[in-house]
C-alpha positions in Angstrom: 95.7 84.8 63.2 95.3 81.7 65.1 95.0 84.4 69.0 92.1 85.9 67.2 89.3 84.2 68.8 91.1 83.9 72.0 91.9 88.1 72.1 87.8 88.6 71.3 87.0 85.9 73.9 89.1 87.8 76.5 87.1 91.0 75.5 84.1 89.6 76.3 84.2 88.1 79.8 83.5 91.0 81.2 80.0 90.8 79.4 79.8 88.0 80.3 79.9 88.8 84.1 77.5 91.4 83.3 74.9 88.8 82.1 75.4 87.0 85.2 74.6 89.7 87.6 71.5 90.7 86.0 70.7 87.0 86.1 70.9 87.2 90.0 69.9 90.0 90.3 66.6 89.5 88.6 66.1 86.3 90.8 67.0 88.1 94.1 64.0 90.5 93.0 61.8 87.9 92.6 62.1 86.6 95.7 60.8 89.3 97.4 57.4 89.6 94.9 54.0 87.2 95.4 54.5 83.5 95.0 54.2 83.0 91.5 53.7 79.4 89.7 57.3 77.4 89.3 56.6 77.5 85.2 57.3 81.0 85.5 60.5 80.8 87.7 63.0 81.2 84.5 64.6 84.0 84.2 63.7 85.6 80.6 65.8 88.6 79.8 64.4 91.5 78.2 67.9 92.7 76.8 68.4 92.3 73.1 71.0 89.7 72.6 72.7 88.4 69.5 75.7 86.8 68.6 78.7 86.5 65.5 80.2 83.1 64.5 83.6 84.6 64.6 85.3 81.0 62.5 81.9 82.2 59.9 82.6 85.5 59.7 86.6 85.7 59.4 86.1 83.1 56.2 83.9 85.5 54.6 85.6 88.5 55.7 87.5 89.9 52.8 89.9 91.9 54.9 90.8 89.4 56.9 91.7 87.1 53.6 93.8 90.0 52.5 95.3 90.2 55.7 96.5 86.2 55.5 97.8 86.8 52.2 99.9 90.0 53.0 101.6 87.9 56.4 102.1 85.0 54.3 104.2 86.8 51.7 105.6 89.0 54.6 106.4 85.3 55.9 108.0 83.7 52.6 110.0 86.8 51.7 111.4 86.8 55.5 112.1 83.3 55.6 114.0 83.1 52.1 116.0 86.0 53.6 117.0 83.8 56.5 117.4 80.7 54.2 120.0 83.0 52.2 122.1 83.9 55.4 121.9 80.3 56.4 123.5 78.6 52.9 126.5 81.4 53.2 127.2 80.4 56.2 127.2 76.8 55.4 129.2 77.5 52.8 131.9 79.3 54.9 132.0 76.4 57.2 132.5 74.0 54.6 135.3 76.1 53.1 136.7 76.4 56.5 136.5 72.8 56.8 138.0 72.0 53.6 141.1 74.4 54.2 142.3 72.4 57.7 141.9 69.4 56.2 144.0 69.6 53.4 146.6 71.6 55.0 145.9 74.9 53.4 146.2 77.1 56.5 148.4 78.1 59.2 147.3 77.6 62.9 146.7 81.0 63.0 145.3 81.6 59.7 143.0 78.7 61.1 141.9 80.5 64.3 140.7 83.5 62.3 138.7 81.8 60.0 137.3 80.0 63.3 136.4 83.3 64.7 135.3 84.4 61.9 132.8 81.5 61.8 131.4 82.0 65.3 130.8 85.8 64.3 129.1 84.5 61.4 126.9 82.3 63.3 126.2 84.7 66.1 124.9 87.3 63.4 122.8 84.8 62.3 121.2 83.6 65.2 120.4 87.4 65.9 118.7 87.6 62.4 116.7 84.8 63.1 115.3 86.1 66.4 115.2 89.4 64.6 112.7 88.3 61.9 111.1 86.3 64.2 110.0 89.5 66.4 109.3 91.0 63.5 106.9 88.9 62.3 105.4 88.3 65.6 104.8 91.9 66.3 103.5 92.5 62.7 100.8 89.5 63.2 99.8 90.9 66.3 99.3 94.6 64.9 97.0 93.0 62.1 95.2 91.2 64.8 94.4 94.5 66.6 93.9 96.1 63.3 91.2 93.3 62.0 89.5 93.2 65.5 89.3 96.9 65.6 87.7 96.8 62.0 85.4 94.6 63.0 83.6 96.5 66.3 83.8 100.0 64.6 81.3 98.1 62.0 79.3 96.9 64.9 79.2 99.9 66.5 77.4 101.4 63.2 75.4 98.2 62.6 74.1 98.7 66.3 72.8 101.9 65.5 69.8 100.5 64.1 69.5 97.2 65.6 70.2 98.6 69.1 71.2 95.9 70.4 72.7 95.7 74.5 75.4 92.9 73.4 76.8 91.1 70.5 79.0 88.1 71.2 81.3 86.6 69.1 81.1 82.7 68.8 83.3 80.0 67.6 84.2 76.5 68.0 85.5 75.6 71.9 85.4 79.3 73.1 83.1 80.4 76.6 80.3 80.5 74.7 79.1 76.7 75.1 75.2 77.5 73.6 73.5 79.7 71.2 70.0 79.8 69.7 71.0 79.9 65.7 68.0 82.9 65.7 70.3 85.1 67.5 73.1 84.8 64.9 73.2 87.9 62.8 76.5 86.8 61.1 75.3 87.1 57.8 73.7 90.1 58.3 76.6 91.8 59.6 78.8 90.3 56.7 77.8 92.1 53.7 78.2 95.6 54.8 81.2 94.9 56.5 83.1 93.3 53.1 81.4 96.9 51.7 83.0 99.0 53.9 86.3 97.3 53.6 86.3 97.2 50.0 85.2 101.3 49.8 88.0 101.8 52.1 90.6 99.6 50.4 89.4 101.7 46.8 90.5 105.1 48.5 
């Protein structure tokens, strides 16, 4: 969860760029009007702009809550599986350990426990890496999942508000400035926790 801001920062550098060539653009065009006064000089944007406090909005956002709770289960009940496989073979080792010390095993009964051992610890070095990819991969389909979520409502929020862009803002992302007018977070929230909660009744 903690790539989310980063993956909708990355989606919006492209508007971004967008705002900055209008910006130009609208100043190259004035350069070619009448002289006007130097008060007038900034640029004042007539597209309808507003932004999400993304940090706001995932606190709020039931969906997303359910979706911490579901990966930290998935978490717990993958790592006591791990934890399991781990104390077996710890106990094997120490029983291996045990037998060569007192005497209780020939040399070759000894190298096939040893074997035996490795295999052990190879399969459970491949679990590990296996859960790990497992959970990796199912964090970053809830990720996909919760952003998606997120700009379908948009998209139907916009159809009223028509708005040209909606950026997402949080703590430390390109967004270093934002007039606290623009921020429709709250707005956005309550029929967003509605649909989720309609869908999540069906």
């Amino acid at each position: 969860m903690k790539n989310l801001s980063l993956i909708l920062n990355a989606v919006l550098i492209v508007a971004v760029a967008i705002l900055f060539y209008l910006h130009f653009s609208a100043k190259g065009s004035a350069k070619q009007g009448p002289a006007k006064a130097e008060s007038v000089n900034i640029y004042q944007p007539d597209v309808p702009i507003v932004y999400v406090n993304i940090d706001t909005l995932l606190n709020n956002y039931e969906y997303f809550k359910d979706i911490q709770d579901d990966f930290a289960d998935k978490q717990s009940e993958l790592e006591a599986e791990l934890n399991n496989r781990s104390r077996q073979y710890e106990a094997s080792a120490m029983d291996y350990q045990n037998k060569i010390q007192k005497g209780l095993v020939t040399r070759r009964e000894a190298a096939e426990l040893e074997q035996q051992l490795l295999g052990e610890q190879q399969s459970l070095l491949q679990l590990r890496d296996q859960l790990t990819m497992e959970l990796t991969e199912e964090e970053q389909v809830s990720n996909r999942k919760l952003i998606n979520a997120i700009m379908e409502y948009l998209k139907e929020y916009n159809a009223d508000q028509n708005y040209q862009f909606i950026f997402s803002n949080s703590f430390g992302d390109n967004l270093l400035y934002a007039n606290d007018k623009l921020d429709i977070t709250y707005s956005v929230l309550p029929g967003l926790n509605d649909k989720y909660r309609a869908e999540k009744a069906k």
